[in-house]
C-alpha positions as CSV (number, residue, x, y, z in Angstrom):
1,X,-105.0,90.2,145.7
2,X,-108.6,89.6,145.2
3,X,-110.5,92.4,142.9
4,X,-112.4,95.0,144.7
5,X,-115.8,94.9,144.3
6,X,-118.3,98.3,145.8
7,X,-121.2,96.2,145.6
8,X,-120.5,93.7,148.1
9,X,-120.2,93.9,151.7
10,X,-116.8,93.2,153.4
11,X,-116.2,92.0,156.7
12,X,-113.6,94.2,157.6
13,X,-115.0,97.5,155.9
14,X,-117.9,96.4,158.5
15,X,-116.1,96.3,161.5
16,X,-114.4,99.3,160.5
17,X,-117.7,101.4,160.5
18,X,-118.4,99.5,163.6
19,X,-115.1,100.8,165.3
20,X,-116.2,104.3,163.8
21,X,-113.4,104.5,161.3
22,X,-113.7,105.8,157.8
23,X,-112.3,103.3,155.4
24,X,-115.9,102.2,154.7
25,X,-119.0,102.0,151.7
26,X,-122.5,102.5,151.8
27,X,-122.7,98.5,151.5
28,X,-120.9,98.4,154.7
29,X,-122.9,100.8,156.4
30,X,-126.1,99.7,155.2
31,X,-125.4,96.0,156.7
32,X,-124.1,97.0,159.8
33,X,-127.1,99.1,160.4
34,X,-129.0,95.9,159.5
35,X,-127.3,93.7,161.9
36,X,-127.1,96.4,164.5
37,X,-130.6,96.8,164.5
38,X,-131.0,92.8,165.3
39,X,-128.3,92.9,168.2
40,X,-128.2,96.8,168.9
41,X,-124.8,96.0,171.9
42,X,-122.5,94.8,168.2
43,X,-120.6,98.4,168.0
44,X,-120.2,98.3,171.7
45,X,-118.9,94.9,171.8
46,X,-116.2,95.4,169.0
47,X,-114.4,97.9,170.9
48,X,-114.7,96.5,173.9
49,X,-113.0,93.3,172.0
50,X,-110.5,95.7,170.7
51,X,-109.7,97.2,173.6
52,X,-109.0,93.5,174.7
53,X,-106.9,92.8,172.0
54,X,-104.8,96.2,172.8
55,X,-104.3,95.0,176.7
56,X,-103.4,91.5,174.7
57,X,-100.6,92.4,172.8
58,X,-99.1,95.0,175.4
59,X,-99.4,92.5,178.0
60,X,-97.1,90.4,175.3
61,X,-94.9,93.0,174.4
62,X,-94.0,93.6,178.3
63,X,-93.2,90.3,178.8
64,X,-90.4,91.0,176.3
65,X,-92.7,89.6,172.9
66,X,-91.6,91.7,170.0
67,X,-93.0,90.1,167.3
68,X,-96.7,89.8,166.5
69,X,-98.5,87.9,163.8
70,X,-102.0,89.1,163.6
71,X,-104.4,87.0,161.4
72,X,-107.3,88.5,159.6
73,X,-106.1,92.0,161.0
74,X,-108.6,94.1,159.0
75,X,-108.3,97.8,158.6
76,X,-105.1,99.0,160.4
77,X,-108.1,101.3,162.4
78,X,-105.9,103.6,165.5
79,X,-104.3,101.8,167.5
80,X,-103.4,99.5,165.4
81,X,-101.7,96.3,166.7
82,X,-98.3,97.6,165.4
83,X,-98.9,101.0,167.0
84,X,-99.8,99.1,170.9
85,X,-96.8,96.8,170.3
86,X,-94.7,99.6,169.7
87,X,-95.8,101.8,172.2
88,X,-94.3,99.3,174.7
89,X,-91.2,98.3,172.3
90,X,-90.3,100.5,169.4
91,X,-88.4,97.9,167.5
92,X,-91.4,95.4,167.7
93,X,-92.3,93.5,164.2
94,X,-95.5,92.5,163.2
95,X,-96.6,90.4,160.3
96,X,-100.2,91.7,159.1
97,X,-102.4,88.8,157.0
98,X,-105.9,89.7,155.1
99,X,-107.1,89.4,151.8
100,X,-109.8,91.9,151.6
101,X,-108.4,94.0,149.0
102,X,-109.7,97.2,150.7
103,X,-107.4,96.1,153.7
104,X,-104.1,95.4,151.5
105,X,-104.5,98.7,149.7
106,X,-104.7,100.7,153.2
107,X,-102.0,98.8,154.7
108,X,-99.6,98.8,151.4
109,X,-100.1,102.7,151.4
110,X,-99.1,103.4,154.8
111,X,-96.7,105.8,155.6
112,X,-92.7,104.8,155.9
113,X,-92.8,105.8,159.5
114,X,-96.7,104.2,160.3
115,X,-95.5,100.8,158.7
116,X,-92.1,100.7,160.5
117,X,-91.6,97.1,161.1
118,X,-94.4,95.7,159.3
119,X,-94.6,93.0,156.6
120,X,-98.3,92.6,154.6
121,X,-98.8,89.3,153.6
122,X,-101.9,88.5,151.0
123,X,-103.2,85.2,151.4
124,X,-106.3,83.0,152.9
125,X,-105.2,82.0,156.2
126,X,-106.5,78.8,155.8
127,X,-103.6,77.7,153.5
128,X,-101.2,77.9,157.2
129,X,-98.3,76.7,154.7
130,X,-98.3,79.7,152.7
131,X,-99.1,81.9,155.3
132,X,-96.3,81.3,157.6
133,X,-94.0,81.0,154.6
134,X,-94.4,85.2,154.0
135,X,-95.1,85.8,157.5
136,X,-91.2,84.0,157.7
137,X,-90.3,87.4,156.1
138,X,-90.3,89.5,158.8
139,X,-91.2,87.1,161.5
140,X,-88.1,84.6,163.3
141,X,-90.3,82.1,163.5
142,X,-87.5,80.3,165.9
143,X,-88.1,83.3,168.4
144,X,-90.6,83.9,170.4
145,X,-93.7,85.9,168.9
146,X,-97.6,86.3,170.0
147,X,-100.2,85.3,167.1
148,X,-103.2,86.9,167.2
149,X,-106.5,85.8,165.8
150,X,-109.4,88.2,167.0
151,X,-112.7,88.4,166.2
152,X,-111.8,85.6,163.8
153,X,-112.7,81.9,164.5
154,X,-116.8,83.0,164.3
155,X,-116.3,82.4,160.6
156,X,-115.3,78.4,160.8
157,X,-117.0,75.6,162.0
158,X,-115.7,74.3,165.2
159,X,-113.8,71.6,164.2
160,X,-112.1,73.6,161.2
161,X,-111.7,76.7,163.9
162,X,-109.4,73.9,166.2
163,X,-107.6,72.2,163.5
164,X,-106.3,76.4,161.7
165,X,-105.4,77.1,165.5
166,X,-103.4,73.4,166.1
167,X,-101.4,74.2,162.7
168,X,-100.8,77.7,163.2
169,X,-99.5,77.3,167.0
170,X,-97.6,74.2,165.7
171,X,-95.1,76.8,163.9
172,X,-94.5,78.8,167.3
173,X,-91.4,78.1,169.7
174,X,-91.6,78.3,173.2
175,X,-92.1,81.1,175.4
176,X,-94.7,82.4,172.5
177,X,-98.2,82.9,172.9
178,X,-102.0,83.0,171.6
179,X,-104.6,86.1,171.8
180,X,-107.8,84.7,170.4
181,X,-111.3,86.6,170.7
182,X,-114.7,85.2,169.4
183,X,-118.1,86.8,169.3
184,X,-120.6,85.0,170.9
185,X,-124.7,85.4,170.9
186,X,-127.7,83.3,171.9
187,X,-131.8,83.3,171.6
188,X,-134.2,84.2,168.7
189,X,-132.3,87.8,167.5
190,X,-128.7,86.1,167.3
191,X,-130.3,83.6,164.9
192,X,-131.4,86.3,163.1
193,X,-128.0,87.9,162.9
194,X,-126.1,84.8,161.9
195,X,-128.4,84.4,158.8
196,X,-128.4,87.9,157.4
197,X,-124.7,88.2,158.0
198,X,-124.6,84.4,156.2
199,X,-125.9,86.1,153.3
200,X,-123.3,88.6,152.8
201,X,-119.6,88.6,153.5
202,X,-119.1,85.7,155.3
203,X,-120.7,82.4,156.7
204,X,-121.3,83.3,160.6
205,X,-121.5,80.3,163.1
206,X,-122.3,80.8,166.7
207,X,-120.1,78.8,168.9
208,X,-120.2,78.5,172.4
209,X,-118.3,79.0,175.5
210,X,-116.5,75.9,175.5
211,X,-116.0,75.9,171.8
212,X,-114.6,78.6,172.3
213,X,-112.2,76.8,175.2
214,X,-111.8,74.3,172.8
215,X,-109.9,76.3,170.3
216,X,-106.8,77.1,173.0
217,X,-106.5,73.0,172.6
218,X,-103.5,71.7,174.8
219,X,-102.4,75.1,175.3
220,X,-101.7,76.7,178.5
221,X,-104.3,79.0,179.4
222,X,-102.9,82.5,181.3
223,X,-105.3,83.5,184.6
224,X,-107.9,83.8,185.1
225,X,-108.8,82.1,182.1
226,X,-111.5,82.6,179.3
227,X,-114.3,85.1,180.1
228,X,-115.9,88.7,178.5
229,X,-113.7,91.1,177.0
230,X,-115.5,93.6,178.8
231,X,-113.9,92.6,182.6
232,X,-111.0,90.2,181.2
233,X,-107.7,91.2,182.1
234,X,-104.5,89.7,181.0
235,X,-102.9,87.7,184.2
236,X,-105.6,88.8,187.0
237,X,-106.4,86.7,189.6
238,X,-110.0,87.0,189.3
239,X,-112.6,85.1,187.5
240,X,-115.1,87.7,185.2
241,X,-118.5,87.7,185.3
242,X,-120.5,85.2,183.1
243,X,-120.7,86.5,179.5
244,X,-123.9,88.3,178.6
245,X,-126.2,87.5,175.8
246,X,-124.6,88.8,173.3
247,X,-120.7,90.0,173.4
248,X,-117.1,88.9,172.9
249,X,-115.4,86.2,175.4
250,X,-111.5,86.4,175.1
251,X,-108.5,84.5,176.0
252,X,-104.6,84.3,176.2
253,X,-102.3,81.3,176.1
254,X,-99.0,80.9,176.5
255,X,-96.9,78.3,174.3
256,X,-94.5,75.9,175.1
C-alpha cells in the first residue's frame, strides 16, 4: 500500500466529498470546489451514476449473481456495493480493488459484520494478472460473478480503456456480467475540467459515446443499451434520452 500523503488530492477522497461523505481533506475539497465551479452538474452526476451502479448490481444479484468484483471501488461510501448486493442476497461476496491508501485503511477497518463477505485486494488494476490472482481469494472465478468498473475508464486512453476491459472479462465464465459507467463532457468548460483535474490526481481523458460503446467490445449488450445514468434502467425496453452536455452514460453486458 502506497504511502499517504495529506498534500495531494485523491481521486476517491474527491468523489467522496462529491457523494457528501466524510472520509475527505481539505485538498480534496478545495479541488472539487475547483472543478465544480467549471462544470457545476459534477456532484449531481456522481450520484446519479451511483445510483446507477446500485440498480446495476441489484439487477445482478436478482438474476441469482452473488459475487461482485468492483474495480477501483473507492471509499466503501453507504450503500456500498457489498451492502446493495446483500440486500438482495445475504451470502453475496464481493472482491473490493483500490490502491488509494485512504481507501484500503477504511475498508481494512470495517466492522466484522459491515465486511461480511468481503476480500480487499491492494493492487493497480492495470496489472489484470495480479489482480485476479487475490481477487481468486474470495471470488470462484469458474462461477458466475458481475465485475464492475464505474466511474473508471475516464482515466485511460481509449485503446488502453478496451484492452483492461478485453483481459479482465477474459477471466469471467459464462452467465457473468459487466457494469461499466464513464463520465462524459463536451465544449470549452469540459476542457477546462480535464486539464485542472490532469494536474492533480489523475490524468482525465474525455471519451465519447461510442468510445464509450467500444469498451463493452464483443460483449452482449443488455436493453436498451448504453445511455445516461440519469433514465437508464437495467433491462427496460426503452431507449433514454440523448446524454446531456455534461453527465455519466452507463451500461450492462452480459458474458458468455
Amino acid at each position: 500500500m502506497a504511502d499517504f500523503d495529506p498534500t495531494i488530492p485523491s481521486i476517491a477522497r474527491v468523489y467522496d466529498y462529491w457523494l457528501g461523505g466524510k472520509d475527505n481533506f481539505a485538498v480534496d475539497r478545495e479541488l472539487g470546489e475547483r472543478l465544480t465551479s467549471l462544470i457545476p452538474s459534477t456532484p449531481v452526476s456522481l450520484r446519479e451514476n451511483k445510483k446507477f451502479l446500485g440498480l446495476g448490481v441489484t439487477w445482478a444479484a436478482s438474476q441469482g449473481i452473488g459475487q461482485f468484483i468492483d474495480l477501483g471501488c473507492g471509499m466503501p461510501t453507504s450503500p456500498s456495493t457489498q451492502e446493495m448486493a446483500q440486500t438482495v442476497l445475504p451470502g453475496a461476496r464481493v472482491a473490493c480493488v483500490d490502491n488509494d491508501p485512504v481507501v484500503l485503511s477504511h475498508l481494512n477497518a470495517l466492522p466484522a459484520g459491515a465486511s461480511t463477505g468481503m476480500t480487499v485486494v491492494d493492487g493497480d488494476i492495470r496489472d489484470t494478472a495480479t489482480i485476479l490472482r487475490a481477487v481468486a481469494e474470495g471470488i470462484d472465478l469458474d462461477q458466475p460473478a458481475c465485475m464492475i468498473m464505474g466511474s473508471l475508464l475516464h482515466f485511460f486512453a481509449a485503446e488502453e480503456a478496451r484492452d483492461l476491459v478485453a483481459r479482465y472479462t477474459a477471466a469471467l465464465v459464462p452467465g457473468s456480467c459487466l457494469i461499466l459507467t464513464m463520465g462524459v463532457a463536451s465544449g470549452e468548460a469540459a476542457e477546462q475540467f480535464r486539464g485542472l483535474y490532469s494536474e492533480g490526481p489523475s490524468r482525465l481523458y474525455l471519451h465519447s459515446p461510442d468510445d464509450f460503446r467500444s469498451f463493452f467490445g464483443p460483449l452482449e449488450l443488455l436493453p436498451p443499451g448504453i445511455g445516461d445514468a440519469r433514465a437508464l434502467r437495467p433491462g427496460w425496453a426503452e431507449v433514454p434520452g440523448p446524454t446531456r452536455e455534461a453527465g455519466v452514460i452507463a451500461g450492462i453486458a452480459r458474458v458468455g
